[in-house]
C-alpha positions as CSV (number, residue, x, y, z in Angstrom):
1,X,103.6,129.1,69.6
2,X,100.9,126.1,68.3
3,X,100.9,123.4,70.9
4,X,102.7,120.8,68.3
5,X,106.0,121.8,68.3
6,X,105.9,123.1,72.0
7,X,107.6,120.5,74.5
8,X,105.2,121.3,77.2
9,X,102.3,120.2,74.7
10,X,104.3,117.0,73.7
11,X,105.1,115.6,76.7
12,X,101.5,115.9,78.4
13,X,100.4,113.8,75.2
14,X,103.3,111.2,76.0
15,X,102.5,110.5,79.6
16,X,98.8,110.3,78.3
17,X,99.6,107.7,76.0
18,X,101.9,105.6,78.3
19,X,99.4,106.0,81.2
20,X,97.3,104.0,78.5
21,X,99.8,101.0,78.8
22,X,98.9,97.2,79.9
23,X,99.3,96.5,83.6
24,X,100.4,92.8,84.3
25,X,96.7,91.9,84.6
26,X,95.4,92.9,81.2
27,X,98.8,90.9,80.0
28,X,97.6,88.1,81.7
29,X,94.2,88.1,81.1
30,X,95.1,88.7,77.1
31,X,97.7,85.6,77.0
32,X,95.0,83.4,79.1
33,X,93.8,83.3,75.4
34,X,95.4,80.1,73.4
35,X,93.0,80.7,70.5
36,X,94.3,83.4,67.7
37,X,90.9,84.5,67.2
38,X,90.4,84.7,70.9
39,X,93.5,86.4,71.9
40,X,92.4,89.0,68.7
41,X,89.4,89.8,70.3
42,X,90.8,90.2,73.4
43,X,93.1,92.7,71.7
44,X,91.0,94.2,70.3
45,X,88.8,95.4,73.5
46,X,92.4,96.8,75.4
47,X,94.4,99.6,74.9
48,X,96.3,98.0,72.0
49,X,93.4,97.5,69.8
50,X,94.5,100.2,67.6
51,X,97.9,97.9,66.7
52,X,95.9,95.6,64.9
53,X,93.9,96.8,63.0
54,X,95.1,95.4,59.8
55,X,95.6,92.1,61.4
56,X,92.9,89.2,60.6
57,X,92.5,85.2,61.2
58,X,94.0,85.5,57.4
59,X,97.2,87.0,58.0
60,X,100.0,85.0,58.2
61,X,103.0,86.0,60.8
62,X,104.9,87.9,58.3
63,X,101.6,89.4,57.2
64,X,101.5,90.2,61.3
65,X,104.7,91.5,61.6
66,X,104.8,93.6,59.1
67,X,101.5,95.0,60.0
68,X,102.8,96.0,63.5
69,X,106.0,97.7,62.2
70,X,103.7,99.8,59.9
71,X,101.8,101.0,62.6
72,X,104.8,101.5,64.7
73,X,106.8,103.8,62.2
74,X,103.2,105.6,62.0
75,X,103.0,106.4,65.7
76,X,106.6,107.1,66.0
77,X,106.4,109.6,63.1
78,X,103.5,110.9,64.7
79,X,105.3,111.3,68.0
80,X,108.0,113.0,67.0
81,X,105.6,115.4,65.4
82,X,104.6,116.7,68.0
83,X,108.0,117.9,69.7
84,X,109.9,121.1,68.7
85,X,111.6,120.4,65.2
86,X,115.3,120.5,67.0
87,X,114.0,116.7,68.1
88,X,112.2,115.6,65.6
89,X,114.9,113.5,63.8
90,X,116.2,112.8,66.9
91,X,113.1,110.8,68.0
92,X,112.4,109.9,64.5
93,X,115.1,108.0,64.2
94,X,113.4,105.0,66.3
95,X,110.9,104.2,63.4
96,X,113.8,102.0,62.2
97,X,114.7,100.0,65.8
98,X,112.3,97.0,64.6
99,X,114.1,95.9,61.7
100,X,117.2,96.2,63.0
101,X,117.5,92.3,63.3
102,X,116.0,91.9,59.6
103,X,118.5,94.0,58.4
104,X,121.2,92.1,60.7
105,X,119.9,89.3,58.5
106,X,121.1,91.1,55.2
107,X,124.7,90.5,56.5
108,X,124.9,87.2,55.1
109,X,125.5,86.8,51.5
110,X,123.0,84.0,51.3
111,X,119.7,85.1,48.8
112,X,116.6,87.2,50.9
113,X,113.9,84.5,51.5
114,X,110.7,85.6,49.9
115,X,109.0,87.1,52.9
116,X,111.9,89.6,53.4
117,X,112.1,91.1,49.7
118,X,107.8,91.6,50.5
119,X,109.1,94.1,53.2
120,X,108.0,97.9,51.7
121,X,111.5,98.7,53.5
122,X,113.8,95.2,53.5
123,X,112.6,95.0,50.1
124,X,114.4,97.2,48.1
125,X,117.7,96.4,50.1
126,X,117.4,92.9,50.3
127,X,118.4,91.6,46.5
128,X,121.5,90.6,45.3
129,X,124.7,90.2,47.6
130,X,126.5,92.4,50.6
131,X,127.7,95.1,47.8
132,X,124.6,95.6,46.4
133,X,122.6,96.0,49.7
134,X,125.2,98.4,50.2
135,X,124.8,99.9,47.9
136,X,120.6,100.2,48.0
137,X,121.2,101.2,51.9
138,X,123.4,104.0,51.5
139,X,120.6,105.4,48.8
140,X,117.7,105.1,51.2
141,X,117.3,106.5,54.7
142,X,118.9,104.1,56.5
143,X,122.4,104.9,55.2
144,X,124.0,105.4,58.4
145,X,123.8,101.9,59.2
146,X,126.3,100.6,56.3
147,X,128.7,100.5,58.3
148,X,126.5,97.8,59.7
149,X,125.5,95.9,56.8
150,X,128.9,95.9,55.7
151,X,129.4,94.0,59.1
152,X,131.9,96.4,60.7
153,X,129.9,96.7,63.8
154,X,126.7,95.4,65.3
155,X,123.1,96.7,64.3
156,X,122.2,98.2,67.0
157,X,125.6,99.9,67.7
158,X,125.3,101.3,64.3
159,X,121.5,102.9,64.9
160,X,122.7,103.9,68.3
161,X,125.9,105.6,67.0
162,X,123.5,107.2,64.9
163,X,121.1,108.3,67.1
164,X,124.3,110.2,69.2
165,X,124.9,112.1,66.1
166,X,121.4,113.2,65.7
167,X,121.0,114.2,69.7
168,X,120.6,118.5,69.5
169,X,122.5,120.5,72.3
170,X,120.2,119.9,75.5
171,X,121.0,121.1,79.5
172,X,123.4,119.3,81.8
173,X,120.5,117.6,83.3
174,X,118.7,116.2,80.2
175,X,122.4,114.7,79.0
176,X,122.7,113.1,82.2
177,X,119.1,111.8,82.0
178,X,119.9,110.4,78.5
179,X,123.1,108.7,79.5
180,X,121.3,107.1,81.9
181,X,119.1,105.7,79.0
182,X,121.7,105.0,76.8
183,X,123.5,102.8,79.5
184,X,120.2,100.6,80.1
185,X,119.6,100.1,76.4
186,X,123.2,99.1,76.2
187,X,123.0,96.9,79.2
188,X,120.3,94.6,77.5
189,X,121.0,95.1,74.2
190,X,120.5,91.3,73.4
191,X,117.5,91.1,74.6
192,X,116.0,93.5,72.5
193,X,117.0,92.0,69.5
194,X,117.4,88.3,69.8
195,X,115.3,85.3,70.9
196,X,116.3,83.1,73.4
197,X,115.7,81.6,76.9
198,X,116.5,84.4,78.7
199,X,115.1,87.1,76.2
200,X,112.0,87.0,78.0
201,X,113.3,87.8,81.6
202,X,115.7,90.3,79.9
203,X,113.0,92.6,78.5
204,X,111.0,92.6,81.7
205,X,113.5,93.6,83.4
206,X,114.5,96.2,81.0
207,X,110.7,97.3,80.8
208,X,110.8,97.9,84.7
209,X,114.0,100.0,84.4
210,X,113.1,102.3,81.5
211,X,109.5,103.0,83.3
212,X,111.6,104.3,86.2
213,X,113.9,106.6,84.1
214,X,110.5,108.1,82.3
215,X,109.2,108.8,85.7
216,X,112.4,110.2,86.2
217,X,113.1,111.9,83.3
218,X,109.6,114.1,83.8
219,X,110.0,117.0,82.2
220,X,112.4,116.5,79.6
221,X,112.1,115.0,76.0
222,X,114.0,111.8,77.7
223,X,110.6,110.5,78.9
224,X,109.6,110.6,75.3
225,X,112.9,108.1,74.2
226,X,112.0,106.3,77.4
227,X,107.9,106.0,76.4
228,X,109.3,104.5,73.0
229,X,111.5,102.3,74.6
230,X,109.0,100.6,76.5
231,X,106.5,100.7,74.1
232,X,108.7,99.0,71.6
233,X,109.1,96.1,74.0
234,X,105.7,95.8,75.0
235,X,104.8,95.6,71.1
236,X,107.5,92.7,70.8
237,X,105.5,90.9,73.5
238,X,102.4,91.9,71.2
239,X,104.2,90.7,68.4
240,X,105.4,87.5,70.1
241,X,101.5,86.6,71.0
242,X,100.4,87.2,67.6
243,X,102.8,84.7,66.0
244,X,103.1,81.9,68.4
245,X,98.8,82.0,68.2
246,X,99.7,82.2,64.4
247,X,102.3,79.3,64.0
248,X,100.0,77.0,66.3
249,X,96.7,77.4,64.5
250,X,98.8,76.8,61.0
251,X,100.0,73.9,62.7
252,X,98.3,72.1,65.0
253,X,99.7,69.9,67.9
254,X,99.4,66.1,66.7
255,X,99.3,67.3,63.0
256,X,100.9,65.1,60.6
């Protein structure tokens, strides 16, 4: 068997990767930064130098954002590459977690600002009113989450009913391994997707309890949903450095 596509292969490549992940040092030496350009460089000499690499003192925070989702649906395509084909639509799936909340957006029948209808995937499904970004969702890949854009249920309970559908027949212990994930991703379900006071303390501790499932999980092609889970939320912290440094330098404090 070639080693992509063999599970043994994929996984030693996964805890390679997420041995790579910021401590609580770098994080703190990164956000000591108030400057954009600073906090850039600073970036830019860590493990996560290869997120940015389309982001410049130019771009603008959707610019930013959008940049980081590209690379994301990169790596996770990439990622899922690498497991046997059973999984591969099963971890594939979680190129799509980051817009969840800009699709939650599309619920409203108000008109797509500008920056959304920019988005290479929002885009296309953004125009016009609920029945036509219905109708452009259920033609793309992201069709099982009309239900969702129709506003039956949630987002997120839409890519997760999904992602059920899409889980191949595994062992006794893997299932119980993945319910276990499944119940921690539901348990702070708000706090991946919203903003707030809170959201903050929410993903930390959601962060510590999905690094104790991959340790757990060893083994299995759960550490892989587990690595992707906490990578996701350390790219929102990312993310949320980017664009505060961003906002401020657009608009200074004591600007008129």
């Amino acid at each position: 068997m070639p080693a992509e596509g063999n599970l043994d292969y994929a996984l030693a490549r996964v805890h390679a990767h997420y041995g790579r992940r910021l401590n609580d040092d770098d994080w703190q030496r990164l956000e000591v930064s108030r400057d954009l350009g600073q906090y850039l460089d600073a970036v830019r000499a860590s493990a996560l130098a290869g997120w940015v690499v389309s982001v410049d003192l130019s771009s603008d925070a959707h610019a930013i954002e959008r940049a980081l989702r590209t690379e994301w649906r990169q790596y996770v395509q990439g990622v899922a590459r690498w497991h046997p084909g059973e999984w591969q639509l099963w971890l594939g799936w979680w190129v799509w977690l980051p817009i969840l909340s800009l699709l939650a957006q599309l619920v409203r029948p108000e008109p797509a600002p500008d920056w959304m209808l920019a988005d290479p995937v929002c885009g296309p499904i953004a125009p016009g009113g609920p029945a036509e970004r219905s109708a452009a969702l259920r033609a793309s890949a992201l069709a099982p989450l009309e239900p969702a854009i129709l506003g039956r249920v949630p987002m997120a309970a839409a890519w997760r009913a999904h992602w059920q559908v899409l889980t191949p027949p595994a062992d006794a212990h893997t299932l119980r391994l993945l319910g276990l994930l499944l119940r921690a991703i539901d348990a702070h379900a708000a706090g991946l997707l919203e903003d707030g006071p809170g959201a903050i303390e929410l993903r930390g501790e959601l962060t510590d309890r999905l690094s104790r499932l991959f340790r757990a999980a060893a083994g299995t092609v759960v550490a892989s949903a587990c690595h992707l889970a906490v990578l996701a939320l350390d790219l929102e912290r990312l993310r949320g450095g980017l664009v505060c440094r961003r906002v401020l330098a657009a608009h200074p404090r004591g600007a008129a």
